[in-house]
Structure formats: structure tokens, C-alpha cells
N, C-alpha and C positions, 0 to 999 in steps of 0.2 A: 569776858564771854568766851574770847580762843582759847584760853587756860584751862577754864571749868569743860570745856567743850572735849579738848585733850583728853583729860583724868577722865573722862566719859566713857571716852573710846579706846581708852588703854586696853581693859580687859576684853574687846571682843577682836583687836588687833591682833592679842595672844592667843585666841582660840584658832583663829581664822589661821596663824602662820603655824598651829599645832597640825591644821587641816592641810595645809600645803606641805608641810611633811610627810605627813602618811600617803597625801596625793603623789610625791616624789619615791618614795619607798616602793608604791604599787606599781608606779613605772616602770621602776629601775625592773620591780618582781616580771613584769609583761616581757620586758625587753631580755629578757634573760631565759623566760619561756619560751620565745620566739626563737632566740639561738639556739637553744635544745633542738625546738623543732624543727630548724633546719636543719643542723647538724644531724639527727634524727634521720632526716629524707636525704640528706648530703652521702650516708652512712650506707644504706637501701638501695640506691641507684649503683648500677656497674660502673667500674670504671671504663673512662670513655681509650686506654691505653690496653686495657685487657680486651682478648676477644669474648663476645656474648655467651651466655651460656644458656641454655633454654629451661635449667632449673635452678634452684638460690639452694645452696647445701646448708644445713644450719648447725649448732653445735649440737643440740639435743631438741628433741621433741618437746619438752617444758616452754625451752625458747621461744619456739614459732607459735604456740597457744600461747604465753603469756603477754606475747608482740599483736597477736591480733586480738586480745582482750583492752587492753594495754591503750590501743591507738585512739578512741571514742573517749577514752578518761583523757587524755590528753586536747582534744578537740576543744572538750566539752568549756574547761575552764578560761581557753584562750578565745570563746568566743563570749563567753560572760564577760571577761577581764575588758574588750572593745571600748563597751560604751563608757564605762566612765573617766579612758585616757582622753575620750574626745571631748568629752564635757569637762570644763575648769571650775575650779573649787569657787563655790558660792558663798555669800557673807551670810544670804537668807538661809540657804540648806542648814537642818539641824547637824549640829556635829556628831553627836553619837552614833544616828545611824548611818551617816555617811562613811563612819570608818569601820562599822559591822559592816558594811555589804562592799567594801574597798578588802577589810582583809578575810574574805573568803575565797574568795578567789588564789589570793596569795598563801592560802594555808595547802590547796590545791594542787598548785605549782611546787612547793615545798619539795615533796620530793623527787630523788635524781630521776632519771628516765630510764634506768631501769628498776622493773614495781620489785617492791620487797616482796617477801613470801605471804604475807600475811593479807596481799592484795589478789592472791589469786589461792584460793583452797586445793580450786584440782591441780593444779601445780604439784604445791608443797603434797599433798598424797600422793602424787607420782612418785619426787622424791624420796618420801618414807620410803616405799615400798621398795623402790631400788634402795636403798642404803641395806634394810631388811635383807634384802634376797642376795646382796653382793657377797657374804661371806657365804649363805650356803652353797653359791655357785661356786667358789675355790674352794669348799671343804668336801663337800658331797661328790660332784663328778667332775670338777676343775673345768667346765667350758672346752666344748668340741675343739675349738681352734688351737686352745694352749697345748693342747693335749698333743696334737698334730702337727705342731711344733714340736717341741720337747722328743719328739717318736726320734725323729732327726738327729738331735744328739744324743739322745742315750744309741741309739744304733752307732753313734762312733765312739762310744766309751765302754764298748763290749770290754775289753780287758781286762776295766775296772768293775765291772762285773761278777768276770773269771776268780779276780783276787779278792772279791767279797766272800765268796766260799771257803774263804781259811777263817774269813770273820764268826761266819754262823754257822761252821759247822764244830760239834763239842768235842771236847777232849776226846782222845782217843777212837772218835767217832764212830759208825756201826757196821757193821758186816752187810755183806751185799745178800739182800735176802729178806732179811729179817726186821721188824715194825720200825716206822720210825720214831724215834725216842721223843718224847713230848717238853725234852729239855733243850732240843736243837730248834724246837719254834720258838720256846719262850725267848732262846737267846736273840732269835731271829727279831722276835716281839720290841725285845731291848733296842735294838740297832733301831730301827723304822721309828719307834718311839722317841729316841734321840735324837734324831735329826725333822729338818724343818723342811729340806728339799727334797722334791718329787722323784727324781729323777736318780739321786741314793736313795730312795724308799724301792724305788723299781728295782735297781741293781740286786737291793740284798734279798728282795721276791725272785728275782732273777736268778741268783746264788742258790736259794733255799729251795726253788722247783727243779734245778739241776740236778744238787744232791739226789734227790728225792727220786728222781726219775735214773741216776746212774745207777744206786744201789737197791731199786726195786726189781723185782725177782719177773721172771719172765710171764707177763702175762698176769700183771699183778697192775691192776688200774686203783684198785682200794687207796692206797697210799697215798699216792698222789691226788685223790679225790678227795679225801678226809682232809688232806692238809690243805683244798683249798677252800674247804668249807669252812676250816677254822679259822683260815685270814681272813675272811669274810664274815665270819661270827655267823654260821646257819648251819643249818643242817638236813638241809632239802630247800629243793626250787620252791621259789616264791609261792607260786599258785598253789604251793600243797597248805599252807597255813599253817606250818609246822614252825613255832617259834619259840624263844627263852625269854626271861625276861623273871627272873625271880624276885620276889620280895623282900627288900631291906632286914624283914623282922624274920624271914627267916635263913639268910644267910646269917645273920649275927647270930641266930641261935645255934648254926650249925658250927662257924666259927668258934661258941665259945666249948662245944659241945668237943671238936678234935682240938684244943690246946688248953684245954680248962681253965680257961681265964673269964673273968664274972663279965656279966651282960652286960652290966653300967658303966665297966672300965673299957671295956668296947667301945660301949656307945659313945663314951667321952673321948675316945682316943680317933673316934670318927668327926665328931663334929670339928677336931683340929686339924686332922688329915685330910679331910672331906672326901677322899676313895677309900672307898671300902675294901679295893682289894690290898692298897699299901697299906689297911690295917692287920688283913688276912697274912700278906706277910710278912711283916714286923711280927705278927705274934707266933708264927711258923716258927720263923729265924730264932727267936728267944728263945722256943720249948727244946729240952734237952730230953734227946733219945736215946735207951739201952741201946737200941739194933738200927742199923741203916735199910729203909722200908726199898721194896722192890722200885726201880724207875718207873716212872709212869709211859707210857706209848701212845702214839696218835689214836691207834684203832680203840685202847682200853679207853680214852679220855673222852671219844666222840661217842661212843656206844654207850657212856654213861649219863652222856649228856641228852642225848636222843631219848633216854629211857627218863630221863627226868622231864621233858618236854611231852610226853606222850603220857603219864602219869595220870590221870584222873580217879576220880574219886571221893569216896570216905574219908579213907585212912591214907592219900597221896600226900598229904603235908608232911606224913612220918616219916612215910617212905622216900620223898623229896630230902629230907634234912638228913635220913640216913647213907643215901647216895653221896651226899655231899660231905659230908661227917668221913667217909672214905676216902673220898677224894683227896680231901684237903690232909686226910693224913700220911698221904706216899708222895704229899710233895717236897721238893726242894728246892732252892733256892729263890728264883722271882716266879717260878711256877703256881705257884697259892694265887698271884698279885692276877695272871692272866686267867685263872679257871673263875676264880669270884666274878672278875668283868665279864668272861663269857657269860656267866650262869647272870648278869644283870643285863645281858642285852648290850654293853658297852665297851668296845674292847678300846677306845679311844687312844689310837696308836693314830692315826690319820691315813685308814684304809681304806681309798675309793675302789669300786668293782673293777672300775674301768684300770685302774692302773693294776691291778691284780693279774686282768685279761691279756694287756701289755705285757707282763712279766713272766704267765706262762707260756705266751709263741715266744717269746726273746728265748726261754730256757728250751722247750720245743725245737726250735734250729741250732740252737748250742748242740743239743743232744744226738741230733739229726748228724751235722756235722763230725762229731766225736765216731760215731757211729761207721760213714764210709771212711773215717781216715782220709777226708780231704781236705785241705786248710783253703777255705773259700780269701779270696782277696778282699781286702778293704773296703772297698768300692760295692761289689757283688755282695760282700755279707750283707753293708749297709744296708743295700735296696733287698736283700732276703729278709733281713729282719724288718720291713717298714711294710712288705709286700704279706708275711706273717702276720704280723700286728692287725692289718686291714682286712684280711681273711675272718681271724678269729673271730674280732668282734662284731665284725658282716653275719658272722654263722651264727653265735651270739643273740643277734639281734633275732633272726629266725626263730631260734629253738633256744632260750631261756631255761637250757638245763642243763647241771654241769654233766648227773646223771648218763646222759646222751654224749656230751660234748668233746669229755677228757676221756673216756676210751676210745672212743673214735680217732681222737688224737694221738693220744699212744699207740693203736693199733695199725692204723692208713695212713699218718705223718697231715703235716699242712696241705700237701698238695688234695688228698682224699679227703678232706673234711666236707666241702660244699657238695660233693656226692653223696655222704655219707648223714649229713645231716642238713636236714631242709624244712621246712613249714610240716606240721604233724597232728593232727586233730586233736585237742584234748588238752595242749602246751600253746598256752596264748603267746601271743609274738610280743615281741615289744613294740609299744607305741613311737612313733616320729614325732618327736615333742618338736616345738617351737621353739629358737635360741633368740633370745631374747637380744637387743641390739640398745645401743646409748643414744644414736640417733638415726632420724629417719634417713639424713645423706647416705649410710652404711648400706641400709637396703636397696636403695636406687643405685648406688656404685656395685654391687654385687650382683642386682638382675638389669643394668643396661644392655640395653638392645639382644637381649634374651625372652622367652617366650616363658612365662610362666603362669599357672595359675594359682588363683585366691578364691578363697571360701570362710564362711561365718565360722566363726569361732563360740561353739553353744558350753553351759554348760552343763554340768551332770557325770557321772558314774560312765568309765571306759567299759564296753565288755565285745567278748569275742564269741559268735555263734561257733561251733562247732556240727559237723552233720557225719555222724557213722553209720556203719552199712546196718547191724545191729539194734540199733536207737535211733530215733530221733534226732532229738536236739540237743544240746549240751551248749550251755551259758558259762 
């Protein structure tokens, strides 16, 4: 009877100690929960050796939202998990469900304590959107602060500045007076294009508005206006809506039109090249000329370009692809490569406004200085050219027109420009954007114990009223 009674109870002895495992498994999972969670609140509290601080600085904004999303998913399952460490595995309890509702809890706890992405949505969209937006803030206006940095030392590498002028300025260079040659920007185009640092891209803008300003003729602001409309790829202030921006089909028609080369070995030599303009000058460079065509000039390049931009029409497509059929045939050398990208909207050299801005007050007190014949000291230039720099793009910021801006320059120096140009009816100012920050400590360490205010952020379309004595209103 104790023998048969045994082999009875064999198989429910093996269920039973199947169940006292999983029962020890769920402990071990509770007890392990628990040390998170105090470590957790261990983590959270100040130290009792450091003095109090009346706010908690965090790494990012993500952070502090996915900690207090975070904290209730953690609660939740260590108070489920309670009751069945208190209660011991029964012989009567069904096994199945006892180890369904043992290992839920413990699927809960599973992961680390900090949530993945995929446990908080708005998070990971924050994310995105910074990852997004990180590179057009280094490529488009480089972030106010970098910027403001960087003023610093390029203000103490004025020399190398100085000796970028032998870099881009062209053989035999030009007479004082006379247009400037449209092959000293391209070369200019090369250099900037070259290089990956900000700070050589300023110098050799620095270099090439010096030139520009030493050998322009008295009273001649054109020049230096054209050329800075073409580092900048425009041809008038923003708010005129005067822009380029050709189409693919027919730059290739114009292309094959000056080197008569067929449309399809174009297009094939496009799709391996993928710019259009190092196909425009691969195929320059190959065509072989009787005569060497007249140089091109800033004023003839920009005048042609503005007349291409303003073109409407009928019959503007003809006329569009005959201007450029011109063009493209009195260029030389990397010249082709730069007039295609202008005429696509793209000069892709890595040309922020703001550092263009930077690069004409640098050349502005170079020129200034040249001027009295006085070698300012090291020191004094420094703070000349950083105290330049924050002029310009102060005035800049007012009047958004170079129109305005660079002969007032030329004419009154730095010191006259904020007389000279000011808020103007008709020239929308430029907006005070928001710089965006990594985290919230940033903004609290920057307005402590300062007075400042906050306001909704709406949105919708910027515009600026305008009120003249003549009219009305102007939007």
C-alpha cells in the first residue's frame, strides 16, 4: 500500500516542485525589482555631502518626460508582483495559471530602468526631430554661440587672412578700376569649396572682399555688391522675390547647345557625376576653340543672371537657354561648374550669410586700416574686428538689404553704418528666432536670477505692417 501510494504521488510531487521554481524565479525577478527601485530613489535624492540645490539640472528634456512617464510603469508591477511572494505555492492551485499570472509580472520587470524608445513615442519624436534639425543648424547659419566663438579666433588670424589674397587672387590680377574678373570668384569658389573649416572659408571671403574693395574705383559700390550677391547665390533682398532656380532640362539643353555634345551623353554623364555643373565643365574643358573668348566679369555675369530671373513669358524658355548658351560659352576653366550651380539655385560651396557678413566687416577694417596708414595692435585690431562683426550684423538684422547696407559701408565706414541704416518702412526686419537648446538646465543656467519674459509660441505665417505717409498699409 506505501509503494503503490508513492508511484501515486510521484507525478504531482514533479508538478508541485516545477511550481516552487517558477515561485523562486519570481522572487529572485521581485527582489531585483526592488533593488532597481531603490537604487532608482538612491539615484534622485541629493547627496547628503553636497550642498542643496533648489532645482535638479537634467541631461535633456527627453529625460525628465520619460522619468516621469516612467515612474507608474514601475510602481504598477511591483505592487501586482506583492501578493503572490506572500502566498506559498499550493498543491490544490492549478499549475498553469499560477505560472501565467507569476510570469507577468516578471515580463514587466524585464526591462532595465531606463525605458527604451519604443516605450515613450513623444520622446523618440523629440529625438527625430533633433537628429533632423542638427545638421541644418551647422550647415545653414552654424548656431549663434559657435559663431561667437569662432569671431575670436579668426580676429587673431587676421595675417592668414592677409596671405589668402595671394591664394584667390588670379594671375596677373586686375587693374584698379576696372570690373572684377569672374575668374577671381570662381577661384575663390575652389578654395571655400575645399576646405571643411569655417573659419578658412571666412579668411578666403575675407581675402576676396579686400581685393575687391582695394581695386574698386572711387565711388564704385557695384562691385563689391555683385560679388556679394554671388557668394550668397541672389540677386536682390529677400523680400523682393527675385530668384533662380533653373530647370534640369533646360540647363542640359543649353549645355549641349554651347559644346555640342548629344543630350543623352549628358544625361548619362549626369547621372554618374550627379552635378550638373562638373558636367558643364568636363564638357567646356574638352571642346577645343579657334579663338580664346573674352573673360567673363562680375557685372556681365550678374546682369545676365538677373535678366534670366526676370524673364517671363511666351517665348522666356528661348530666351532663358540663349542667355545661358552665352554664357556658358566665354567660360573658362571651373567657371561653367559655378554659373550652372548659380543658374540651379545651388552653389554648394558651404556659404552661410552670416559668415559672409563676418567676412565683409573683417575686410571693411582691413581696408579701413590700409586706408589711414595705421597698424592698429594686436589686441585693439582684435577687439576692432569683433566690435565690426557685431555692428554689421546688428544693422543687418534691422535692414535686410545689402542694396542699403554695403554702400553705406563703403561710403561712412563701421562707425557710420547704425546712423546710416536703421528700421525703414517697406524692408521687413528680420525676425528674433528661438535657439533651440539640448536641455532644459541650459535655459535655467543662462536666465538665473535674471528677469525675463515668456510668451506662447503660435503658429502661422511671420508678416510685418508697414504704414507710409502716402498709403496706407503695406503687409
Amino acid at each position: 500500500m506505501w509503494g503503490k501510494g508513492k508511484k501515486k504521488k510521484a507525478q504531482p510531487v514533479k508538478e508541485d516542485d516545477d511550481v516552487e521554481m517558477a515561485g523562486e524565479k519570481a522572487a529572485d525577478a521581485e527582489v531585483q525589482g526592488t533593488k532597481r527601485k531603490q537604487s532608482l530613489e538612491s539615484s534622485s535624492l541629493p547627496s547628503t555631502s553636497q550642498k542643496p540645490k533648489k532645482r535638479r539640472v537634467v541631461d535633456s528634456d527627453e529625460d525628465d518626460e520619460a522619468e516621469s512617464t516612467r515612474g507608474p510603469a514601475l510602481a504598477l508591477p511591483m505592487a501586482k508582483s506583492n501578493p503572490p511572494a506572500v502566498a506559498g505555492p499550493s498543491k490544490e492551485a492549478k499549475p498553469p495559471k499560477t505560472l501565467e499570472s507569476r510570469s507577468k509580472p516578471r515580463r514587466m520587470q524585464s526591462p532595465p530602468p531606463p525605458s527604451p524608445p519604443s516605450e515613450n513615442p513623444v520622446t523618440d519624436e523629440a529625438e527625430d526631430v533633433d537628429a533632423q534639425t542638427e545638421p541644418e543648424e551647422l550647415e545653414e547659419d552654424d548656431g549663434e554661440s559657435e559663431i561667437d566663438e569662432d569671431e575670436v579666433v579668426a580676429s587673431k588670424n587676421v595675417e592668414a587672412a592677409m596671405d589668402k589674397t595671394k591664394e584667390v587672387d588670379i594671375k596677373g590680377g586686375w587693374k584698379e578700376g576696372s570690373h572684377v574678373p569672374y575668374a577671381a570668384l570662381a577661384q575663390a569658389f575652389s578654395l571655400i569649396e575645399a576646405t571643411t573649416k569655417r573659419l578658412e572659408k571666412t579668411a578666403l571671403l575675407t581675402a576676396l572682399f579686400l581685393l575687391v574693395i582695394r581695386r574698386s574705383g572711387q565711388n564704385d559700390s557695384q562691385s563689391l555688391l555683385q560679388t556679394v550677391y554671388l557668394c550668397i547665390n541672389r540677386l536682390c533682398p529677400d523680400y523682393m522675390g527675385v530668384e533662380l532656380g533653373i530647370g534640369e532640362s533646360l540647363l542640359v539643353k543649353a549645355i549641349g547647345e554651347s559644346t555640342g555634345r548629344n543630350l543623352n551623353t549628358i544625361k548619362s554623364e549626369l547621372k554618374k557625376e550627379g552635378d550638373l555643373g562638373l558636367v558643364a565643365m568636363n564638357s567646356k574643358n574638352s571642346q577645343k576653340t579657334l579663338f580664346k573668348p573674352k573673360p567673363l566679369t562680375v557685372p556681365f555675369v550678374f546682369a545676365n543672371l538677373r535678366e534670366i530671373a526676370m524673364s517671363t513669358g511666351h517665348s522666356s524658355q528661348n530666351k532663358k537657354v540663349s542667355i545661358i548658351t552665352k554664357l556658358l560659352a566665354a567660360c573658362q576653366g571651373t567657371e561653367a561648374k559655378y554659373i550652372v550651380r548659380s543658374l540651379e539655385g545651388k552653389l554648394r560651396i558651404g556659404n552661410a550669410e552670416r559668415t559672409v557678413l563676418v567676412a565683409l566687416s573683417h575686410a571693411a577694417v582691413l581696408a579701413e586700416q590700409e586706408r589711414s596708414n595705421k597698424r592698429l595692435s594686436k589686441d585693439k585690431l582684435t577687439a576692432r574686428l569683433e566690435e565690426a562683426s557685431g555692428i554689421i550684423k546688428s544693422v543687418y538684422s534691422e535692414l535686410p538689404s545689402h542694396d542699403v547696407v554695403i554702400p553705406a559701408l563703403l561710403e561712412g565706414g563701421i562707425d557710420q553704418l547704425r546712423q546710416s541704416c536703421k528700421l525703414t518702412p517697406g524692408v521687413p526686419l528680420k525676425p528674433m528666432l528661438a535657439k533651440p537648446t539640448k536641455a532644459i538646465g541650459e535655459v535655467l543656467d543662462r536666465f538665473e536670477g535674471k528677469r525675463f519674459t515668456c510668451e506662447y509660441k503660435y503658429d502661422g505665417e511671420r508678416a510685418q505692417a508697414s504704414h507710409f505717409v502716402y498709403r496706407k498699409l503695406r503687409f
